[in-house]
N, C-alpha and C positions, 0 to 999 in steps of 0.2 A: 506583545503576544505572550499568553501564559506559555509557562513550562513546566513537566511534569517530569518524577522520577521513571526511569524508563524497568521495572521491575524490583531487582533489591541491586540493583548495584550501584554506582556512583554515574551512570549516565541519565542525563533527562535532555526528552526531546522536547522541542515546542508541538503545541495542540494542533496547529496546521503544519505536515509532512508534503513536503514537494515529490512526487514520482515522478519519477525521467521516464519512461517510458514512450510519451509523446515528443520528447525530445530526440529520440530516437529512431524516427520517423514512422511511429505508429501510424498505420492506414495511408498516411499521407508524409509527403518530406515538409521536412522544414530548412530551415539552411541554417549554420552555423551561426551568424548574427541574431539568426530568432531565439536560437536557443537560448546563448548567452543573455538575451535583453531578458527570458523567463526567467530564468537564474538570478539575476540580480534586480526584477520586480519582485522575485519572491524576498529575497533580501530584505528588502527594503520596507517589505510588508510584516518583517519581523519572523518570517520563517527560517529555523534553524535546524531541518533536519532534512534529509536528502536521501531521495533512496534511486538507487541504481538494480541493472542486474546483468550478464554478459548477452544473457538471451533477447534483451532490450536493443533491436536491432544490430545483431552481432557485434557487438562492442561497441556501435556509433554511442550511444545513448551515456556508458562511460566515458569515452573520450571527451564527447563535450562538457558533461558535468564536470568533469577535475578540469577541464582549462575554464569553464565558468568558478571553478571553486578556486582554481588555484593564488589567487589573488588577495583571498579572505583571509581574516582572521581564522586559523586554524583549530587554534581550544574553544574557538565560539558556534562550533556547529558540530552534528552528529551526520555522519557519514554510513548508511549500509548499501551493501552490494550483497549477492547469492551466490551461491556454489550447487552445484546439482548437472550444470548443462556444461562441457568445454566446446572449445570452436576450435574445429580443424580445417585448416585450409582446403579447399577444393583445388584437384587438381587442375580442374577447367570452369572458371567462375564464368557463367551462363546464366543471366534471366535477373527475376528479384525475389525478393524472399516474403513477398506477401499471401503466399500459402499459410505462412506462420504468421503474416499479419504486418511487416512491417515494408516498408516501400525503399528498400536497400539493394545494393547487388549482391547476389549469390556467393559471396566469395569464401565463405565459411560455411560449413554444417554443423549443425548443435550434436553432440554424442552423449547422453544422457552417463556420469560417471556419479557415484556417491561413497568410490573409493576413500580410503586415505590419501594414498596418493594423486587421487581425482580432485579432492577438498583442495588441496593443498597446489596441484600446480595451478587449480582455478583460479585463487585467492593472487598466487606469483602474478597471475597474466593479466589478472583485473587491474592489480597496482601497478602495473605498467601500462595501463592502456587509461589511467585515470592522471599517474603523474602527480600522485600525492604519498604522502611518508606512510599514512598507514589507515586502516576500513576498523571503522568502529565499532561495530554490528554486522554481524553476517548471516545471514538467515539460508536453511537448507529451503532449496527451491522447489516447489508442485513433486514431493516425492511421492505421489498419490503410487504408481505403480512400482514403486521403489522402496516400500516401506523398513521393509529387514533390512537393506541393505544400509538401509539411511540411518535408522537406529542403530547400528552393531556396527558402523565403518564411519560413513561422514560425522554423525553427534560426535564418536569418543575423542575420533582425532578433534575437532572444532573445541573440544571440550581440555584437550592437552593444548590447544593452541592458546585457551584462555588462561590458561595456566601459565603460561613461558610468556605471557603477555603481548603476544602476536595481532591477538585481537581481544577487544576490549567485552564484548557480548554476544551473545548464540541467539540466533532465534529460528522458525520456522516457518515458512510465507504458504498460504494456500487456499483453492476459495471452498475447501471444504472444512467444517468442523471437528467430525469424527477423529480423524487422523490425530489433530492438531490436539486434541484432549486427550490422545494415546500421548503423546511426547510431554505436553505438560504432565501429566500420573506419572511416567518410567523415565523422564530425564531432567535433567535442572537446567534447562535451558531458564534465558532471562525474559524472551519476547514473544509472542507469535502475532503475526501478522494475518488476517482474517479478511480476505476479498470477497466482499457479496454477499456474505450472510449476517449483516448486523445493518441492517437498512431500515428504513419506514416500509419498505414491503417485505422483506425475509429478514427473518429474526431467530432464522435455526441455530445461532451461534448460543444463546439465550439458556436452550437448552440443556447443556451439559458443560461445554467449554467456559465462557465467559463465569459462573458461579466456581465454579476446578481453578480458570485463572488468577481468579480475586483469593480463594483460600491459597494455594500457592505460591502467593505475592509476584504475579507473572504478568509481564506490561502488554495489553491485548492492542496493537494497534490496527486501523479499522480502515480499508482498502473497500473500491467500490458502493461505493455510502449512493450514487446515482446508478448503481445495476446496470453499467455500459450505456447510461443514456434517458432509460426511461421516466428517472426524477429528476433528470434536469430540462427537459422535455418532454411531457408525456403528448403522445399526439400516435393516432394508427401510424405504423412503419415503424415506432422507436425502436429501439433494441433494449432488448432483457439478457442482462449473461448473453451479451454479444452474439444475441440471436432475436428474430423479430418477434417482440411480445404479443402474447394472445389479446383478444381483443377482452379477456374479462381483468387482466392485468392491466391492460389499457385504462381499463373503465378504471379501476381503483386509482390507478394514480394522478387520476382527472378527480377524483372524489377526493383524492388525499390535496391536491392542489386547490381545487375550491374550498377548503376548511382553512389551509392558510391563508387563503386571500380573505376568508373573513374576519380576519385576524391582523389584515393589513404586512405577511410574511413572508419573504418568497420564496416557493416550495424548495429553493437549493442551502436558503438560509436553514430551515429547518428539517433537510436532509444533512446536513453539513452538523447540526448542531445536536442531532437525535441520538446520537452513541455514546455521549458523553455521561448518558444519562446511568451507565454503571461503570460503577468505579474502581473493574479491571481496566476500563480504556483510559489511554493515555495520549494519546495522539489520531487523526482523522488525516488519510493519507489520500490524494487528489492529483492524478495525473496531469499534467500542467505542459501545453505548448508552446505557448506564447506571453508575454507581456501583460496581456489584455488578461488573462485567461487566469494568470497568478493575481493580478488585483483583485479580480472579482469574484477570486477562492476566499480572501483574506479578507474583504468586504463584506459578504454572506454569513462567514463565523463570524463575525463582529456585530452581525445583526443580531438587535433583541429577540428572544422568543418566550412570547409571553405563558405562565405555567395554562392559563386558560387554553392554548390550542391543544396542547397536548392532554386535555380532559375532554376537549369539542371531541378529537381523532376517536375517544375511547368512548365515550358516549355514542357514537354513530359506527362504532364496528369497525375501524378503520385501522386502530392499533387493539392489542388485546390491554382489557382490562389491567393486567400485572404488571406489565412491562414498564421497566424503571425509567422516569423521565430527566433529563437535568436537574429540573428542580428540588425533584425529591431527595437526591443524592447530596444537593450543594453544591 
């Protein structure tokens, strides 16, 4: 699997990014064997970059990524985890935590911090609860209602941390643009991380970020490429941004799948494969639960995608006319 430079510094991730987040009992558990066996299918599929977060099932989602990783070659893979949320113990652990989404026991609360000292003891607790020497990337987490704080406290300290060599690269994870195009202009972070808006159906990243990334040599990696579901299934009920899609969202991604199949391409291959096509992106990030699940991530990007579909998409309204394809890029 190719590798890319992950912005201007000395890290590159591979183009397929494993998210643990299903690892961490997103919606549903999984058991610690399942995880592991994603872990090391994704391996094996020639994935080398891993992304964690604390919020990812109260630290389950850590714990088992460092004892799937801890076994690996260590300089051969890229390592990020977030800072933004800590977890304080409950005094009386009651119930599960799938209000927030994930199917765990209550035993912690997230406290939203963007402290210095909130950076900083987050970063302690992650590498303890991972059980590896040290996070290679660490991205400020959904500061959407946290914005000042995040720029004037979390950035400088992460930004002394990269200095003292604590951590190897800054970035910032969020599924909105706006923000993430304020931090790229007023900070020198290395990566931003962009959930949901750089898809075959939303391409608002396009607009201002993704062109700001590429002139400020800033590594865009690319989260939610299936919009919680709707291109990798489009069918009534899917979900869009983890909510159920309307039905004229429906209908597009029935018209965006019937263009790939006559193309002989299946719509996840060319979901999978459609962001690459500018070249601030560097890697395509795919929440991954199982075994099955990492094969057939690693599978899909390795499917051909011929320049002809992504001319059908734009001929028939599907994609806009501008929008930069693989091919054109190289």
């Amino acid at each position: 699997m190719r590798d890319n430079p992950l912005g201007r510094g000395t890290l590159r991730v591979s183009e397929l990014a494993f998210g643990a987040a299903g690892i961490g009992n997103l919606f549903i558990p999984v058991t610690d064997a399942q995880a592991e066996q994603a872990v090391s299918a994704a391996w094996e599929s020639g994935v080398r970059y891993f992304d964690t977060a604390p919020h990812y099932g109260l630290g389950l989602s850590e714990r088992r990524l460092g004892a799937a990783l801890r076994g690996l070659p260590r300089d051969e893979y890229v390592l990020s985890t977030k800072v933004g949320r800590l977890l304080r113990p409950r005094k009386e652990a009651t119930g599960d935590d799938l209000a927030n989404g994930f199917a765990v026991p209550a035993a912690h609360e997230r406290v939203w911090d963007f402290t210095a000292d909130g950076v900083r003891g987050s970063l302690e607790a992650s590498l303890e609860r991972l059980g590896l020497d040290r996070i290679d990337l660490v991205y400020v987490h959904d500061p959407d209602d946290h914005a000042e704080q995040a720029l004037t406290q979390a950035y400088p300290e992460l930004e002394r941390m990269r200095a003292e060599g604590t951590v190897g690269a800054i970035g910032v994870g969020m599924n909105q643009a706006g923000l993430l195009a304020r931090f790229v202009r007023e900070t020198d972070i290395d990566a931003v991380l962009l959930a949901g808006r750089y898809s075959l159906l939303d391409q608002r990243g396009l607009d201002e970020l993704l062109p700001l990334a590429a002139e400020r040599g800033v590594g865009v990696v690319v989260g939610g490429v299936f919009n919680s579901g709707l291109l990798a299934d489009p069918r009534p009920g899917a979900t869009f941004d983890y909510a159920t899609a309307s039905d004229a969202l429906v209908s597009r991604a029935l018209e965006i799948k019937a263009g790939c199949e006559r193309h002989d391409v299946p719509l996840r291959a060319a979901a999978l494969r459609f962001p690459f096509g500018h070249p601030a992106v560097v890697s395509v990030l795919v929440g991954v639960r199982s075994a099955a699940e990492a094969e057939d991530a690693a599978a899909m990007l390795r499917t051909p995608v011929p320049a002809a579909l992504w001319d059908d998409l734009k001929e028939r309204g599907l994609l806009p006319a501008g929008v930069p394809t693989p091919e054109e890029t190289g």
